[in-house]
matplotlib code that plots the C-alpha trace (Angstrom):
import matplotlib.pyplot as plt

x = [-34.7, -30.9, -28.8, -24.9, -23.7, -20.7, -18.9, -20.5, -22.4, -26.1, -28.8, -32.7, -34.7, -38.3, -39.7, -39.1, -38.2, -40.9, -39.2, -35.5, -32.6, -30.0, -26.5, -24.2, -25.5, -24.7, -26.9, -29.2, -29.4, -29.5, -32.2, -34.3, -33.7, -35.2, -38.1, -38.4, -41.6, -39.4, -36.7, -37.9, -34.4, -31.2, -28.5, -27.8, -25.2, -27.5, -27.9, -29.9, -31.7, -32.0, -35.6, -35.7, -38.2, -37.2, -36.6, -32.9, -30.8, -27.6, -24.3, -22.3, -20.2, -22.8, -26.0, -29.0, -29.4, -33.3, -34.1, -33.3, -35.0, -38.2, -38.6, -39.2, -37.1, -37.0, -33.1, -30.7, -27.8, -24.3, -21.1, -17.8, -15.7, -17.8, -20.0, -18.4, -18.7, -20.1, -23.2, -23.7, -23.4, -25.7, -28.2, -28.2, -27.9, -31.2, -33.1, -32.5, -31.4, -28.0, -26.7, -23.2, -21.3, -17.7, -16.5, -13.1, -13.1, -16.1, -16.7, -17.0, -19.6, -21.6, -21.6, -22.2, -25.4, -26.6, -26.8, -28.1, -31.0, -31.9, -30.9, -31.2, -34.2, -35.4, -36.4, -35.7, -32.1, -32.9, -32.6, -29.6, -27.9, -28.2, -27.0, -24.1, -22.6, -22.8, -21.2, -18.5, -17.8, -15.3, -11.3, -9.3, -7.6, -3.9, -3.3, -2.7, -2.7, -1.2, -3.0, -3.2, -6.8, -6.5, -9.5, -8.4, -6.2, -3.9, -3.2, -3.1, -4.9, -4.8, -6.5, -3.8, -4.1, -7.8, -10.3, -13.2, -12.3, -8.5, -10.3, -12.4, -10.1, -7.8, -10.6, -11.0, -7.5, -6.0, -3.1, -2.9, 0.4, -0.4, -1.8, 1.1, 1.3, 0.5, -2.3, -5.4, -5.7, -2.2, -1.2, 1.6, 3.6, 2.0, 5.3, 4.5, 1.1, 2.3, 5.5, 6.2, 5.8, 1.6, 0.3, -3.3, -4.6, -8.3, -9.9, -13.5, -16.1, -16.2, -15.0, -13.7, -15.6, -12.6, -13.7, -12.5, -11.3, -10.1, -7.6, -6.2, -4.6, -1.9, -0.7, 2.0, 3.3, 0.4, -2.7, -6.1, -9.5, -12.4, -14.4, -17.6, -17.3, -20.3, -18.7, -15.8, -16.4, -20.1, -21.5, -24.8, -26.4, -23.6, -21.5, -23.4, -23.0, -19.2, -18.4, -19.3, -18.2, -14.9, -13.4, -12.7, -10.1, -7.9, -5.5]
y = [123.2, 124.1, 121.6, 122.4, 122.3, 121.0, 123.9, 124.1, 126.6, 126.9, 126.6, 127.1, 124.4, 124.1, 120.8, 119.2, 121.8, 122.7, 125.1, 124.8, 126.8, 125.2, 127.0, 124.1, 122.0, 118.4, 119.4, 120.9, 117.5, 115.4, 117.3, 117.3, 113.2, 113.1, 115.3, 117.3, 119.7, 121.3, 122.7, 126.4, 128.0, 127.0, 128.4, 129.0, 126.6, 123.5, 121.8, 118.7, 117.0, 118.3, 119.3, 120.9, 124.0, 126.7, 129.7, 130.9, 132.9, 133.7, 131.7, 130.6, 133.1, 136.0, 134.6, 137.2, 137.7, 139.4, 136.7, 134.2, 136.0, 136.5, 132.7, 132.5, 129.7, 127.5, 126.2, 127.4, 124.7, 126.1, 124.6, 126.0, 125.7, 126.7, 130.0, 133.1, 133.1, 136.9, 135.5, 133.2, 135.6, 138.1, 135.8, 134.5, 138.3, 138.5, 135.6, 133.0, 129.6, 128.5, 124.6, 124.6, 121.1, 120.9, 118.0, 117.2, 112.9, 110.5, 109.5, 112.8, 113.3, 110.7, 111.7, 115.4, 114.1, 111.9, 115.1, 117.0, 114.8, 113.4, 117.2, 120.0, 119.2, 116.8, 114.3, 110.5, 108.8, 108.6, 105.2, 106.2, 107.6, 104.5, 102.7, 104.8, 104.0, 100.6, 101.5, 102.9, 101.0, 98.6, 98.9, 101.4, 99.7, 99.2, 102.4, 101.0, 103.8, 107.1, 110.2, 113.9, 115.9, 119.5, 121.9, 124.5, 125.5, 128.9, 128.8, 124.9, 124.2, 120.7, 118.9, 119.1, 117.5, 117.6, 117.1, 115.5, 114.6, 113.0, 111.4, 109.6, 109.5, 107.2, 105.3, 104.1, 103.0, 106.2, 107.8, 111.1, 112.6, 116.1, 114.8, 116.1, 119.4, 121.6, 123.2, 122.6, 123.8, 124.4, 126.5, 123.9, 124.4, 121.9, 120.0, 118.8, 117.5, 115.8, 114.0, 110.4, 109.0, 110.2, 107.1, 109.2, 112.5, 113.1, 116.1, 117.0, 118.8, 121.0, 123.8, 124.2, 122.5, 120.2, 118.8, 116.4, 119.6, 121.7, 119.7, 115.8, 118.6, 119.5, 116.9, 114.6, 112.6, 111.1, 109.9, 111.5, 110.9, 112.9, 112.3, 113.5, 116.7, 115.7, 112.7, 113.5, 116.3, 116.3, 114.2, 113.1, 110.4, 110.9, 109.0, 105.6, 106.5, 107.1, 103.8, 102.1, 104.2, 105.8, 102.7, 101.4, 104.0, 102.2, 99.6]
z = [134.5, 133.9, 131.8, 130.5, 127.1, 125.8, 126.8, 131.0, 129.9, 131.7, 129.3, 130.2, 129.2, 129.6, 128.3, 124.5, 122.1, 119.6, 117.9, 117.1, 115.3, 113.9, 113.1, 111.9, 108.7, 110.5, 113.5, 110.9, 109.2, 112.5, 114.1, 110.4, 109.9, 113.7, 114.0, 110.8, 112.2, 115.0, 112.8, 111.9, 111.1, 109.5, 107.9, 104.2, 104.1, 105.4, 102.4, 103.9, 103.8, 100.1, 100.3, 103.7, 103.9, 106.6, 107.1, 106.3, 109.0, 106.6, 107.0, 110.0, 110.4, 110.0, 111.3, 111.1, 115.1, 114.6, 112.1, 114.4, 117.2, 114.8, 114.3, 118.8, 119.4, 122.3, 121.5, 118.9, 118.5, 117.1, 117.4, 118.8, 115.9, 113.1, 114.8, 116.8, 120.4, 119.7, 117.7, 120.6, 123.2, 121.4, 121.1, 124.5, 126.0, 123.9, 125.9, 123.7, 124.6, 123.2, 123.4, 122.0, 120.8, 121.0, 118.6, 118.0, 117.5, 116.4, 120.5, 121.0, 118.7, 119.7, 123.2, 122.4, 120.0, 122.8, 125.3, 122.6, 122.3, 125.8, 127.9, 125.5, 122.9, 125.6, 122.9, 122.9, 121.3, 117.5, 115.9, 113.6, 116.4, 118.0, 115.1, 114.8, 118.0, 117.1, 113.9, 115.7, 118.9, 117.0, 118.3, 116.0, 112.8, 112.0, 110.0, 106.3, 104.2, 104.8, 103.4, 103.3, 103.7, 102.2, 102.8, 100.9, 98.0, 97.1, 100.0, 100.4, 103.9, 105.3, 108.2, 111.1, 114.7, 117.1, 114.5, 113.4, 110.1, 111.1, 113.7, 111.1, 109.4, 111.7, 112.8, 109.3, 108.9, 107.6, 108.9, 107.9, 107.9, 109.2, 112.1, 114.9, 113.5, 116.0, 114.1, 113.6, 110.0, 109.0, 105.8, 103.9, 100.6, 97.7, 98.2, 101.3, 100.3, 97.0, 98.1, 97.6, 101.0, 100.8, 99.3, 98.5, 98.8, 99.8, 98.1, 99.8, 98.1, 101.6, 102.6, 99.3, 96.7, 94.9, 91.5, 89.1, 86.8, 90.0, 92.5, 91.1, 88.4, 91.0, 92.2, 90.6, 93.2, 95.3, 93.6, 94.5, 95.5, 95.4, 98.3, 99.9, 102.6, 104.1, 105.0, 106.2, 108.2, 109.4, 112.9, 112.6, 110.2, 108.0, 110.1, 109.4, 105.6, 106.3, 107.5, 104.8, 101.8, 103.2, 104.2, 101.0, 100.7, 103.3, 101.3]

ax = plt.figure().add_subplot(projection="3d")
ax.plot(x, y, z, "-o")
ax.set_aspect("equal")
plt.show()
């Protein structure tokens, strides 16, 4: 049968995948927590669960195409915002099935994990996933606390409008203050993070890995907080862990 990613596109499906690549480390993590014995490839960058034991198809970005071919996978999952459309294309020129999320707010997520799950891998809804929803399904909090999310530093990068992580972010209570730039991932001056009216600014450990000695440092104005990337930024079982240890930073 035929079913339709995220993105409309036709994908071939013949009956529960056995064999499955993953290119995006939440997927990599969801599909692992699920049914660990079907994931055969992941990326170097899927760092759980911590003791996962597959073969390793390079980064995101730069997938090795042959070794992914090599490992004869039914699905490959990948993600529109964090693989190329080329890699995708390549590989589905080559005969292999390609089920692509688009994720952009926590709903979203769900939904896209949900067809994931019951049309692509043709498997039944996971427990957590199930849970999550629940987790989720709640009415959207007064905003208490406004914050800033940089990504990246020198140059400073901050979580702008349609994302994951300000989506989270709001649902939690947080307004972040970037939020109707128009981009995405907008370059800003340090000013404009540490400025009076920021009440806290939320350093994740991912994309770039802010530490205690690499990060609060800059910042005179608003007060910090290291936080978890995974967290933040990644859909899958993460998101029940999310609820309960992000929300604490809304005061």
């Amino acid at each position: 049968m035929v079913v339709h990613d995220d993105m409309g596109h036709p994908v071939p499906v013949t009956g529960p995948a056995r064999r499955v690549v993953s290119l995006v480390p939440s997927l990599t993590e969801a599909i692992a927590h699920t049914r660990r014995e079907a994931l055969v490839g992941a990326t170097d960058w899927c760092t759980r669960p911590a003791d996962l034991d597959v073969a390793r198809v390079r980064g995101t970005k730069n997938p090795d195409r042959a070794a992914v071919a090599a490992l004869r996978p039914d699905l490959v999952v990948a993600n529109k915002e964090e693989n190329r459309e080329l890699d995708v294309r390549r590989l589905r020129e080559a005969g292999i099935p390609v089920w692509v999320t688009v994720v952009e707010t926590v709903p979203q997520a769900l939904d896209s994990l949900t067809r994931l799950f019951a049309e692509a891998l043709r498997w039944p809804l996971p427990r957590w996933l199930a849970e999550a929803r629940r987790a989720w399904s709640g009415p959207v909090p007064e905003a208490r606390t406004r914050v800033a999310i940089p990504v990246w530093r020198d140059p400073w990068m901050v979580v702008g409008s349609a994302t994951f992580a300000g989506d989270l972010a709001r649902r939690l209570g947080l307004a972040n203050v970037f939020a109707a730039h128009p981009d995405r991932y907008p370059t800003v001056r340090l000013a404009d993070i540490d400025r009076p009216d920021v009440n806290l600014v939320l350093l994740p450990d991912e994309p770039y890995a802010f530490t205690a000695d690499d990060g609060p440092e800059a910042f005179h104005r608003a007060p910090t907080a290291l936080v978890s990337g995974r967290l933040l930024t990644w859909y899958g079982p993460s998101l029940l862990e999310a609820r309960e240890e992000l929300a604490v930073l809304a005061r």
